[in-house]
LOKE-25139 format. One record per residue (C-alpha): residue number from 1; residue in one letter; x, y, z. Coordinates in nm, 3 decimals. Example, Ala and Ser with C-alpha at 12.3 -4.5 7.8 and 13.67 -1.06 7.14 Angstrom:
REM LOKE-25139
{1,'A',{1.230,-0.450,0.780}};
{2,'S',{1.367,-0.106,0.714}};
//
This chain:
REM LOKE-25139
{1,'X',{0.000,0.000,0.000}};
{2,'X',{0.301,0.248,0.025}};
{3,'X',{0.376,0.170,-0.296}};
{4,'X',{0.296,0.529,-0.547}};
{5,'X',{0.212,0.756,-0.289}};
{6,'X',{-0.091,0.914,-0.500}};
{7,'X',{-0.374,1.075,-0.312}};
{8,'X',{-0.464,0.967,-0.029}};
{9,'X',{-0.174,0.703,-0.025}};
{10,'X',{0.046,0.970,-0.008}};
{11,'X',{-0.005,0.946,0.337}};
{12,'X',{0.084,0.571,0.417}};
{13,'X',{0.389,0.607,0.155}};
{14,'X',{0.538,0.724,-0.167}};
{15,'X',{0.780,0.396,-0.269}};
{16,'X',{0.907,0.423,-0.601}};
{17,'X',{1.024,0.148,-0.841}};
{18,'X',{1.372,0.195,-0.749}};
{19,'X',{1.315,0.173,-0.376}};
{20,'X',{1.078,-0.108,-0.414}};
{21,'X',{1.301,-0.323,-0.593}};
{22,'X',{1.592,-0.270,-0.280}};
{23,'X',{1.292,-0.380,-0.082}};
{24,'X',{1.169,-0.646,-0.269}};
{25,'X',{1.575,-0.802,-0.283}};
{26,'X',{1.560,-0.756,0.120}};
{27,'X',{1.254,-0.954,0.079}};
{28,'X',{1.360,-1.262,-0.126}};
{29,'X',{1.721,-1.263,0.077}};
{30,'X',{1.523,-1.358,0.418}};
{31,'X',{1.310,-1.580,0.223}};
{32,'X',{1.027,-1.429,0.204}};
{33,'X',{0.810,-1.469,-0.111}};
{34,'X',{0.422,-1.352,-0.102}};
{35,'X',{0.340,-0.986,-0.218}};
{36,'X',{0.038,-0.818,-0.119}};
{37,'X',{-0.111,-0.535,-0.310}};
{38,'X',{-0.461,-0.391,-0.469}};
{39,'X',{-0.582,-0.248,-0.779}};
{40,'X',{-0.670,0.047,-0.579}};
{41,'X',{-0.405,0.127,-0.405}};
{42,'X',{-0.273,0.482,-0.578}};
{43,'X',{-0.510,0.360,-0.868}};
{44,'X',{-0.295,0.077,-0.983}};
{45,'X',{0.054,0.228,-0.943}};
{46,'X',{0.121,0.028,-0.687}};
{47,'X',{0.031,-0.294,-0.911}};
{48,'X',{0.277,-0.182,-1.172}};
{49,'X',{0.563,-0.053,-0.914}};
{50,'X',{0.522,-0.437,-0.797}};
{51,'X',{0.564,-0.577,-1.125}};
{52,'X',{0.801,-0.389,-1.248}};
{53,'X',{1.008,-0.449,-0.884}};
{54,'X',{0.970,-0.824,-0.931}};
{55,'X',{1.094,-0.855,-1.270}};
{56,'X',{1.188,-1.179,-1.441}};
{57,'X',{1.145,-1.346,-1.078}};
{58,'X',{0.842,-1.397,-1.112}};
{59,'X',{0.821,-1.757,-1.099}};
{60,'X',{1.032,-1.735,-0.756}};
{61,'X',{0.745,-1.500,-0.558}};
{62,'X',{0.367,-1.565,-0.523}};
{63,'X',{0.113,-1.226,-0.607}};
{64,'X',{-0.200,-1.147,-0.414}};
{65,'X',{-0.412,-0.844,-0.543}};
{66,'X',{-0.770,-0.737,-0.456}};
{67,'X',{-1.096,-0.564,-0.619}};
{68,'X',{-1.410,-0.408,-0.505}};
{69,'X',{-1.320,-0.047,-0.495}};
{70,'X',{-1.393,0.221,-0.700}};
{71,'X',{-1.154,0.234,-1.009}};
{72,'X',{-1.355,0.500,-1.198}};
{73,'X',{-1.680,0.708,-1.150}};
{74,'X',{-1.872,0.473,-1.393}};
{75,'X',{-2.169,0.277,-1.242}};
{76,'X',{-1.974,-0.060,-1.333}};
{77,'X',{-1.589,0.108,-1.193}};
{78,'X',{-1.657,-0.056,-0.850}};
{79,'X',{-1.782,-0.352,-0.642}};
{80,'X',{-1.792,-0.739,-0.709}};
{81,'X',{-2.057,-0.777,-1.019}};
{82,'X',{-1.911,-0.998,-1.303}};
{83,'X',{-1.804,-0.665,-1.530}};
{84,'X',{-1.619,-0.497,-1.281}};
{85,'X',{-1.416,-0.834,-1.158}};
{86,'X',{-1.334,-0.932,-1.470}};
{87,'X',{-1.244,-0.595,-1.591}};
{88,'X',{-1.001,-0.561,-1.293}};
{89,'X',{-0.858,-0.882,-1.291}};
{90,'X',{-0.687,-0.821,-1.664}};
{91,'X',{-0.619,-0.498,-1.581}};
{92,'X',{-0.447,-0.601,-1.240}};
{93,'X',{-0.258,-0.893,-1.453}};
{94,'X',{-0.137,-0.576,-1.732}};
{95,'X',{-0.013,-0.364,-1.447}};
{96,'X',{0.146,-0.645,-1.234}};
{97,'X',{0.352,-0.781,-1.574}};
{98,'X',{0.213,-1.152,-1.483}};
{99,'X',{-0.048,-1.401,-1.669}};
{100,'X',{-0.142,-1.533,-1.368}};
{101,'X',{-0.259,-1.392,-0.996}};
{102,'X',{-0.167,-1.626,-0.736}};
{103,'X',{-0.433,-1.489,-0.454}};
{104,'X',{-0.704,-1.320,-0.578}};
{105,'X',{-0.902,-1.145,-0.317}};
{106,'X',{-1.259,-0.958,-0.321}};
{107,'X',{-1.125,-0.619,-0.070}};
{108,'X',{-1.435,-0.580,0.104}};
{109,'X',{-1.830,-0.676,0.090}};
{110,'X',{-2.071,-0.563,-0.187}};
{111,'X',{-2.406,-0.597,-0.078}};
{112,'X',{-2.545,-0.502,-0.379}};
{113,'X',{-2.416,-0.777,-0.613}};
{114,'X',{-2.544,-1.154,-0.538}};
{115,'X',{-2.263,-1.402,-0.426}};
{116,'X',{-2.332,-1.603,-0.628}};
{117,'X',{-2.250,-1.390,-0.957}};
{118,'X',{-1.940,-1.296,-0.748}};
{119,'X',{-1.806,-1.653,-0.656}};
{120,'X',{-1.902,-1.781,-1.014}};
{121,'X',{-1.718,-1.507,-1.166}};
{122,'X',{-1.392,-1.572,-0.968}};
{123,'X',{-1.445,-1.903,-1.054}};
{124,'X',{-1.429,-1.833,-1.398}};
{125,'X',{-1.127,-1.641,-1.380}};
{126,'X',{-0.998,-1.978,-1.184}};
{127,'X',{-1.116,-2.222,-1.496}};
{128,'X',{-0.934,-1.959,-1.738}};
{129,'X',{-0.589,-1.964,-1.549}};
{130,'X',{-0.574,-1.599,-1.439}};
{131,'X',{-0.616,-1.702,-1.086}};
{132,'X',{-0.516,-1.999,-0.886}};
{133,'X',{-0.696,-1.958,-0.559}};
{134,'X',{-0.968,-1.648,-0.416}};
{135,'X',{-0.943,-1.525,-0.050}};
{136,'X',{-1.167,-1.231,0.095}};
{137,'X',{-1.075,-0.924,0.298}};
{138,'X',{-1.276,-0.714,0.569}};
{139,'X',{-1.562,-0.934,0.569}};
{140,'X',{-1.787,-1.052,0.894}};
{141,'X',{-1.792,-1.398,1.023}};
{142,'X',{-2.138,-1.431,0.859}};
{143,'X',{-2.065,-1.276,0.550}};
{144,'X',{-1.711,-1.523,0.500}};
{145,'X',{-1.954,-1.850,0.534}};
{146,'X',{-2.237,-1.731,0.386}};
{147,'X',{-1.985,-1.676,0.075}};
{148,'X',{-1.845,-2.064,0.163}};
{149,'X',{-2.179,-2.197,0.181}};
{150,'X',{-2.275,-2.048,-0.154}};
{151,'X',{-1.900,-2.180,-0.289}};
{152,'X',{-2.007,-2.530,-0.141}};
{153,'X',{-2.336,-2.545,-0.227}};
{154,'X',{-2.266,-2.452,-0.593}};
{155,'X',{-1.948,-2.654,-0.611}};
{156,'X',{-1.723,-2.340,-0.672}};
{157,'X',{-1.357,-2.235,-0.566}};
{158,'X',{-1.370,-2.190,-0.196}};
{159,'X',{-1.221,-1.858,-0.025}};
{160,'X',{-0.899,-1.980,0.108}};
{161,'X',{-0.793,-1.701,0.282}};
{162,'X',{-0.920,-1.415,0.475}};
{163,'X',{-0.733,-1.108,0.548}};
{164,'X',{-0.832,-0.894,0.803}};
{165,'X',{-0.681,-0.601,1.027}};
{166,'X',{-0.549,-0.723,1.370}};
{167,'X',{-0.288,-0.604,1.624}};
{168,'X',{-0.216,-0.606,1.997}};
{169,'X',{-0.451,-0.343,2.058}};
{170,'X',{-0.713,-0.458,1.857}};
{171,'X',{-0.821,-0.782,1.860}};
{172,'X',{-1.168,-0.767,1.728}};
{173,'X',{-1.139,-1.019,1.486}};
{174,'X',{-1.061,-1.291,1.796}};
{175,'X',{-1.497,-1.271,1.865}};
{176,'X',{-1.561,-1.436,1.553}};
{177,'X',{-1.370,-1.380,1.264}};
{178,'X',{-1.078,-1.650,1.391}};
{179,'X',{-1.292,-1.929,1.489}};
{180,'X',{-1.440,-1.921,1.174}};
{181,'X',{-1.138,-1.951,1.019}};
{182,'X',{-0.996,-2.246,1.164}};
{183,'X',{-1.339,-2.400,1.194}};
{184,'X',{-1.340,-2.374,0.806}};
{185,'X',{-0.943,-2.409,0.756}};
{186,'X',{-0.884,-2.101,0.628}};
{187,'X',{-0.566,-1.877,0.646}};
{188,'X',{-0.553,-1.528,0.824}};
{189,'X',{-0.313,-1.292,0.669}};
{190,'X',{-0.286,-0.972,0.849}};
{191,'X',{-0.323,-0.642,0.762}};
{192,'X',{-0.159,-0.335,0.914}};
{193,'X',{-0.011,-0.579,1.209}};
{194,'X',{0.130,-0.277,1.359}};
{195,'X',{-0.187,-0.055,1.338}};
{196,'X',{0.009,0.224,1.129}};
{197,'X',{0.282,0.249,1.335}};
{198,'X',{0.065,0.269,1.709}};
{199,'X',{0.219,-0.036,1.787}};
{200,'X',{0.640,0.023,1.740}};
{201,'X',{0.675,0.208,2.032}};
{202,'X',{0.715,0.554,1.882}};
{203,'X',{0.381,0.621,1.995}};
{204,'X',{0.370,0.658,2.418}};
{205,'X',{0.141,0.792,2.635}};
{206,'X',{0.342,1.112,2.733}};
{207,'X',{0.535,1.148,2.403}};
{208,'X',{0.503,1.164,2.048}};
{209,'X',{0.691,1.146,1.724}};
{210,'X',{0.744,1.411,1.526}};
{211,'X',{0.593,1.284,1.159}};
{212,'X',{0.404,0.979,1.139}};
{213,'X',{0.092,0.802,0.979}};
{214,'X',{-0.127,0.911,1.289}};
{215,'X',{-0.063,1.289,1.253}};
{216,'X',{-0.150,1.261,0.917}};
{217,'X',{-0.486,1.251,0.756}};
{218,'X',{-0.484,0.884,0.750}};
{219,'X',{-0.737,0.760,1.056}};
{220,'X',{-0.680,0.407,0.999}};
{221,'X',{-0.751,0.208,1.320}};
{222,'X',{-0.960,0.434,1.487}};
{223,'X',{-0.851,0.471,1.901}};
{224,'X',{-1.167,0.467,2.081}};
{225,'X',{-0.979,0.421,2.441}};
{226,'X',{-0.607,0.555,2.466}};
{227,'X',{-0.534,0.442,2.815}};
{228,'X',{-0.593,0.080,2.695}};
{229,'X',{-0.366,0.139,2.411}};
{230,'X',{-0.120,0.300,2.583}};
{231,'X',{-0.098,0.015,2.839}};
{232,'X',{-0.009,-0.214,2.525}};
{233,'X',{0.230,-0.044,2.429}};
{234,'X',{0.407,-0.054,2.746}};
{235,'X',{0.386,-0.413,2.758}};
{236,'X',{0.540,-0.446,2.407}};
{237,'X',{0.820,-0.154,2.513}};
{238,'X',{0.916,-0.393,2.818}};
{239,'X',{0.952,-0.702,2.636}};
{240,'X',{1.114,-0.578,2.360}};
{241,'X',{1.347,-0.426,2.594}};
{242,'X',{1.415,-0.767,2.733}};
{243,'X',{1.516,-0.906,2.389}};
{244,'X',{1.691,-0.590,2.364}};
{245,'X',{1.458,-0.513,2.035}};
{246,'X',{1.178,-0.280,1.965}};
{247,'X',{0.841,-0.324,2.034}};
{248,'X',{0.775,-0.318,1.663}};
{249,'X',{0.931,-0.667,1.606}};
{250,'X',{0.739,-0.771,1.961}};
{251,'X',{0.397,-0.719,1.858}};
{252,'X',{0.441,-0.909,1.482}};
{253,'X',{0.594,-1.190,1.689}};
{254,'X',{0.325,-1.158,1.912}};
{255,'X',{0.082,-1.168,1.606}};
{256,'X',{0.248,-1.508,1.474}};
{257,'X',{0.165,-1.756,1.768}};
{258,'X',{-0.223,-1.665,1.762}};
{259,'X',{-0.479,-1.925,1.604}};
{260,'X',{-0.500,-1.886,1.253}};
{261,'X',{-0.241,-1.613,1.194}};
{262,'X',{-0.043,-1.762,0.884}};
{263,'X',{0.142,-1.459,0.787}};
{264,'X',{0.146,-1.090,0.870}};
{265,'X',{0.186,-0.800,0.569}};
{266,'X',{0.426,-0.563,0.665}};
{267,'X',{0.443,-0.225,0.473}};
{268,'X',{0.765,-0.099,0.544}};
{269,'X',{0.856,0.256,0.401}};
{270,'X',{1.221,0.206,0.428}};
{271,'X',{1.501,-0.089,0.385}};
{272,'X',{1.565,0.005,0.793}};
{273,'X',{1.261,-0.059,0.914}};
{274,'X',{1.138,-0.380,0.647}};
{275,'X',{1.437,-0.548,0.803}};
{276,'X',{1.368,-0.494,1.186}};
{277,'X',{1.018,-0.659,1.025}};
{278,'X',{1.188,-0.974,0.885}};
{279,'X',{1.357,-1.004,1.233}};
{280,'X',{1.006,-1.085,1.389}};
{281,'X',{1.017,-1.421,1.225}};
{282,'X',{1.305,-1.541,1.451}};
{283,'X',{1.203,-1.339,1.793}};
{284,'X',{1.116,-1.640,2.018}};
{285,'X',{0.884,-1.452,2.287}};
{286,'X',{0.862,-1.729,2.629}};
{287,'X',{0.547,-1.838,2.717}};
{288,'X',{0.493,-1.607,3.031}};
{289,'X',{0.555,-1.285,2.763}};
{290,'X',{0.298,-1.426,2.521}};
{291,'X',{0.086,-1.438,2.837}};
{292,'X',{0.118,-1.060,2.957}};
{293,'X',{0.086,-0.884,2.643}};
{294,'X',{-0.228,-1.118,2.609}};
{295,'X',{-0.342,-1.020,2.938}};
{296,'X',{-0.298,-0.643,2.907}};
{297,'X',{-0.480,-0.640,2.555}};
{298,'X',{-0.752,-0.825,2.627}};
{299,'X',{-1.090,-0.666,2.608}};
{300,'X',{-1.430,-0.755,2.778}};
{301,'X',{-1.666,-1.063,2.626}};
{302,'X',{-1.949,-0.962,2.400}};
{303,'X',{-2.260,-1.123,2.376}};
{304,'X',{-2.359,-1.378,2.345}};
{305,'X',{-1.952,-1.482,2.418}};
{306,'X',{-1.992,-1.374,2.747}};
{307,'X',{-2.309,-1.606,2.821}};
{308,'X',{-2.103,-1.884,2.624}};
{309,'X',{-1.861,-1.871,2.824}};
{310,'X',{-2.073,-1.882,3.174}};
{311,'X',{-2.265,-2.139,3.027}};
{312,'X',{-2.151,-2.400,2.731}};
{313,'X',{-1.751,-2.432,2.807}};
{314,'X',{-1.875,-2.816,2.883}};
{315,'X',{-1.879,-2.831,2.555}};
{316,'X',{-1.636,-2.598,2.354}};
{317,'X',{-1.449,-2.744,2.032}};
{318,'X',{-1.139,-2.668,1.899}};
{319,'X',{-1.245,-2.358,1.757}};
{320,'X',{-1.449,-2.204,2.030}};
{321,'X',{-1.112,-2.239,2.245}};
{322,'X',{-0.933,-1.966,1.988}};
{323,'X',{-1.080,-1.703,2.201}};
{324,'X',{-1.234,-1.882,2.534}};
{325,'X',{-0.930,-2.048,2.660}};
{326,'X',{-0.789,-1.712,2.707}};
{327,'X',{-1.047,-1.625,2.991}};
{328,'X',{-0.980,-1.935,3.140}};
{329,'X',{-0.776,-1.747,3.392}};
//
């Protein structure tokens, strides 16, 4: 998403080809090969920064895009109908440089268009070879397996993936979104792991950077109760300063021992930062750490979780226990 840095983006990053491609080789030296982009992010630059980045390695990396948003001010130049998916899918595979999207993912829901023209049109794009698997993004529990019923049902390519924003500090997606997902054996790939930044540590409770996504115009996660963040943070400042590394690298470690979690997207702006990143994937947090940054981030049951919890744990499966075995305490 920092790729371009047009409009709005300009806010989250401005990455040019050159700079991308440094990142891209710090990338494929730790051994790291999925990509993550989105026809809309600076209105396809970033797609074409990416391809033109990856170059004739093409075959060594795998490519996930998205489409939903608006692309144009046409009545067809957004959401998930069959013209606008289709439309965006070749144009995705011109600016990416590729005949073939590895991960193609609908970016958010579309109430407006049926599912089933949706999932039949991705499946098309499957059958034709310009896709090899379809994962969604942003959606609720029931919209996810309503879309996998429809998928079963109809005998159609089956969401394998669902991305979805998740951090330390925000952990909504723990309610419902993960049990689903291992219930139905999907993967969670994580966007914005470090909530724009709130969770490296630069952020504190008495003290604050001097530039930054958050003093921007970019209001992406929305803080609805400082004190709790701020007593995340501290949590992830501690540990990290008993690794002797920064909370930044803390909370993505954090990230990759929850249910679920097979990857996190990091959207480094700079080769500095992308490799203090890559260094989560070797942090070894103990078991009592795991334990107090889940403690301090953990929010209040819902309902009906709460009345779940009082009265069917007799009972709870393997996926229930993704978010009730923490309050076993």
């Amino acid at each position: 998403m920092s790729f371009g840095g047009e409009g709005g983006f300009a806010d989250v990053g401005d990455t040019q080809v050159d700079e991308a491609r440094e990142l891209v080789d710090l990338c494929l030296d730790a051994g790291m090969t999925t990509f993550d982009t989105a026809n809309m992010y600076s209105t396809g630059r970033s797609e074409e920064i990416l391809g033109q980045a990856i170059g004739d390695r093409r075959d060594d990396v795998l490519l996930a895009t998205k489409v939903r948003f608006p692309m144009g001010d046409g009545p067809n130049d957004a959401g998930l109908g069959r013209f606008h998916v289709r439309e965006q899918c070749e144009a995705s595979l011109r600016r990416l440089g590729t005949d073939r999207i590895d991960l193609y993912q609908v970016h958010a829901w579309d109430g407006q268009t049926p599912l089933e023209e949706t999932l039949e049109t991705l499946a098309t794009l499957v059958d034709h070879g310009k896709v090899r698997y379809v994962g969604c993004s942003n959606y609720t529990a029931w919209q996810m397996m309503k879309a996998l019923g429809v998928s079963d049902a109809r005998g159609l390519p089956r969401f394998v993936s669902t991305q979805n924003f998740y951090a330390p500090a925000f952990r909504d997606v723990e309610f419902d979104l993960v049990p689903a997902a291992v219930d139905q054996g999907l993967g969670m790939l994580v966007w914005s792991p470090l909530a724009g930044g709130l969770m490296s540590g630069k952020y504190r409770r008495d003290s604050q950077p001097d530039s930054g996504r958050h003093l921007s115009e970019w209001d992406e996660p929305p803080v609805d109760d400082e004190d709790h963040l701020y007593d995340v943070v501290d949590v992830l400042v501690e540990v990290g300063e008993e690794h002797g590394v920064s909370a930044a690298r803390v909370s993505l470690a954090w990230l990759l021992t929850r249910p679920a979690v097979t990857s996190v997207i990091v959207g480094a702006r700079n080769a500095e930062q992308l490799a203090d990143n890559l260094a989560a994937a070797d942090l070894e947090l103990t078991d009592d750490q795991v334990a107090r940054i889940e403690q301090v981030s953990r929010r209040p049951l819902p309902y009906p979780h709460w009345h779940q919890f009082n009265t069917a744990s007799d009972r709870f499966g393997a996926a229930d226990l993704t978010l009730y075995a923490n309050y076993r305490d």
